[in-house]
N, C-alpha and C positions, 0 to 999 in steps of 0.2 A: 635662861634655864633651858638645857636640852631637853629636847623633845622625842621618844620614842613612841611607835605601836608594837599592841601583842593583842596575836586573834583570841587569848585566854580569857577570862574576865578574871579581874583580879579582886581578892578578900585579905580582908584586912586581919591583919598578923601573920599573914600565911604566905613565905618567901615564893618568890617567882624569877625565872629563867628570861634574861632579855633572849630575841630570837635570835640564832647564829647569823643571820645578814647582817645584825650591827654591831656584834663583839669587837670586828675590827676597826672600825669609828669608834668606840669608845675607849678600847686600849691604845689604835698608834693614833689616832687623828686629836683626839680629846685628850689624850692621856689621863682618864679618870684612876683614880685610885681608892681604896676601899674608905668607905665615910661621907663620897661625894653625893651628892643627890640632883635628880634627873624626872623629870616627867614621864610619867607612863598612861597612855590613852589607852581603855580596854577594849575589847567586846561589844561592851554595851557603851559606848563611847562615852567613859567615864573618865576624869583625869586625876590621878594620883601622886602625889610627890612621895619620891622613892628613894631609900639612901642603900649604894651599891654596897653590898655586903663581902663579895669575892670579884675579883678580875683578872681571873687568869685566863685559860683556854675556854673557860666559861663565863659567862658573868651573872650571879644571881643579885636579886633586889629585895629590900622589905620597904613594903606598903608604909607610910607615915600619917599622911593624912589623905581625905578627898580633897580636890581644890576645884571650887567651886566658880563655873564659868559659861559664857554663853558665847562661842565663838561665829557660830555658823548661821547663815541667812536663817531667815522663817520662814523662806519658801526652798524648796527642792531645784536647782536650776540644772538644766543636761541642753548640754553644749553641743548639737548635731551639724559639723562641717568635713568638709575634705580635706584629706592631707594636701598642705603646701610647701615649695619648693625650698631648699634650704635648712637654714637652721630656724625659721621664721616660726614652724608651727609647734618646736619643743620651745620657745619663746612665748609663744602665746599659751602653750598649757600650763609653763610656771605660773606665768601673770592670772589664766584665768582661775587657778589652783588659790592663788594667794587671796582673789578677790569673792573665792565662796563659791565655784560650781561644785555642784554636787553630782555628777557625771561629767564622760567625755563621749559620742559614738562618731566615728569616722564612714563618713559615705563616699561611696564612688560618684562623685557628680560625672555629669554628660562632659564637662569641659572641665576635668580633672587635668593638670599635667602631669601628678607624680601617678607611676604606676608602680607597682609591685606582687612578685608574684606569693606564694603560701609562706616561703621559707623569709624573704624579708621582711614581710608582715609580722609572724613570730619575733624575728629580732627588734624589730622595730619597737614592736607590744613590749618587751622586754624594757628596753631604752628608754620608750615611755612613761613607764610605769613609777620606774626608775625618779625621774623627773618629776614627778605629778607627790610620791612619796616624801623626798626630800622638800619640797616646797612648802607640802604638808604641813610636816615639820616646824619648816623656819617660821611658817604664817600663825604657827598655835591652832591647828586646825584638829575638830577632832573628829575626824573621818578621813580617810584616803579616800580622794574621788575615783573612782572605778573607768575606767578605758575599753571600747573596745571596738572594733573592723563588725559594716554594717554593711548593706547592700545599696542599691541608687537611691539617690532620695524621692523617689517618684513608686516604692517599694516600700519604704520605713513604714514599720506600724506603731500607730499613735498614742493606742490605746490606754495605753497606761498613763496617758498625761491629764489634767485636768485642762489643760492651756496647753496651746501648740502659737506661735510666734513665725510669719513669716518675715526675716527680715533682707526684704528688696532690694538691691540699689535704687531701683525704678522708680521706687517710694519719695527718694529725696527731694526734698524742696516741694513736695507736692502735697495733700488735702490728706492722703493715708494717715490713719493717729500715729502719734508716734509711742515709742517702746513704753515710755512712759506711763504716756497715758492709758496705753493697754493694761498694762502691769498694774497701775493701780487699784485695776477692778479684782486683785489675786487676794484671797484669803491667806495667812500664817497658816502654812504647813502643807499647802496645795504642792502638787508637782507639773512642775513648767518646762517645755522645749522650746527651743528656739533655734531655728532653722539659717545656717548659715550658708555661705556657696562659695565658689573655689577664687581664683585668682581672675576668673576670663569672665565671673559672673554666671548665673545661671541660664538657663537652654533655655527655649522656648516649649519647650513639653513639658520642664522640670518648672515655669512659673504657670502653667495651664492648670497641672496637676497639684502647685503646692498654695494657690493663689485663695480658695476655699476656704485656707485658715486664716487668722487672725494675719493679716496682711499689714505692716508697720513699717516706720521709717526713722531711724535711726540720725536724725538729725537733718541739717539741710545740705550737709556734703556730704562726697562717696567718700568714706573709710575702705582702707585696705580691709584683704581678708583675714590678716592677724587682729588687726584694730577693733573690728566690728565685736567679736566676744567682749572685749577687754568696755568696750562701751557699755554694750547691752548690761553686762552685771553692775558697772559700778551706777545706771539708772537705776537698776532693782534693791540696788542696797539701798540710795538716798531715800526712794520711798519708805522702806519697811528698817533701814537702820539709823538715819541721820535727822530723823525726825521724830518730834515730841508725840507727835497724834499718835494714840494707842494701837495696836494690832487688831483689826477685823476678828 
């Protein structure tokens, strides 16, 4: 079943407009036709089964039923690392998209190697976003995780986290708790950061200044820096979604 969003909220009996970003995936890509039906994620990240009414240069919907669903972790996860080289780090936002983060922010670490300046950063954001949407999507997710260009991580402000996650290389194979074990002390519905570092690892100022926090280690080897999200969430899920013990 396709999967769309619309920033409206949607009520029942009352036709809705899919947004013009995806009339052309539905007409050449899908080639839906009137009668077909397609999911619709609101507003209030409600998901709807919808049967397309018109498909032409517009395409409207009617609402059929709610469908009733619990896709997304029970905790809030935001993904704080630097862009890396390649295609590696729109690879890593699909995967970490599919496996439940609930944000992205991108920091300048001290031993960043991609730089860019205002204008590729907008393209980029765009590209991005791009990515993180569609994955969305395919994952049955019902929120688009949010993106966005941060400053050093020796700068980020915290505050709005209940849990901040520092996760080291330095850590591995050594006595630090690991994500785990951290994580399992998180309540359903708390909101969690976790602090990642670029390809060359972080500075010696950037582990001075980020070592304060919940200091963790991510197994007994070094993960690349795509790798290391893609870990951390699917630890966070086993605890709060692979298991019978009730939510906190």
């Amino acid at each position: 079943m396709q999967r769309y969003f619309t920033k409206d909220v949607i009520e029942k009996g009352k036709a809705i407009e899919l947004p013009e970003s995806d009339v052309h995936h539905v007409r050449n890509v899908m080639r839906f036709k009137p009668g077909d039906t397609v999911h619709m994620v609101d507003a209030s990240k409600q998901t709807h089964l919808c049967k397309l009414l018109t498909v032409e240069e517009s395409v409207s919907l009617m609402p059929v039923e709610l469908i009733e669903e619990s896709p997304e972790l029970p905790v809030d996860v935001t993904v704080l690392c630097p862009l890396l080289k390649g295609e590696k780090f729109e690879w890593m936002l699909q995967k970490a998209t599919e496996l439940g983060a609930h944000a992205f922010q991108i920091y300048a670490a001290d031993r960043s190697i991609v730089k860019l300046d205002d204008k590729k950063r907008r393209k980029r954001l765009e590209r991005f976003e791009k990515i993180i949407k569609e994955a969305s999507e395919q994952s049955r997710r019902q929120i688009i995780p949010e993106i966005g260009f941060e400053v050093g991580a020796i700068q980020l402000d915290f505050k709005q986290f209940d849990h901040v996650f520092f996760a080291f290389e330095g850590n591995a194979g050594e006595r630090a708790a690991s994500l785990a074990e951290a994580a399992s002390g998180t309540a359903a519905g708390e909101h969690i950061a976790i602090i990642f570092g670029p390809e060359g690892g972080f500075s010696e100022r950037e582990i001075e200044r980020l070592s304060h926090f919940h200091s963790v280690h991510l197994g007994p080897r070094i993960l690349r820096a795509e790798t290391a999200p893609l870990y951390a969430l699917s630890a966070i899920s086993t605890i709060f979604e692979a298991s019978s013990a009730p939510l906190k």
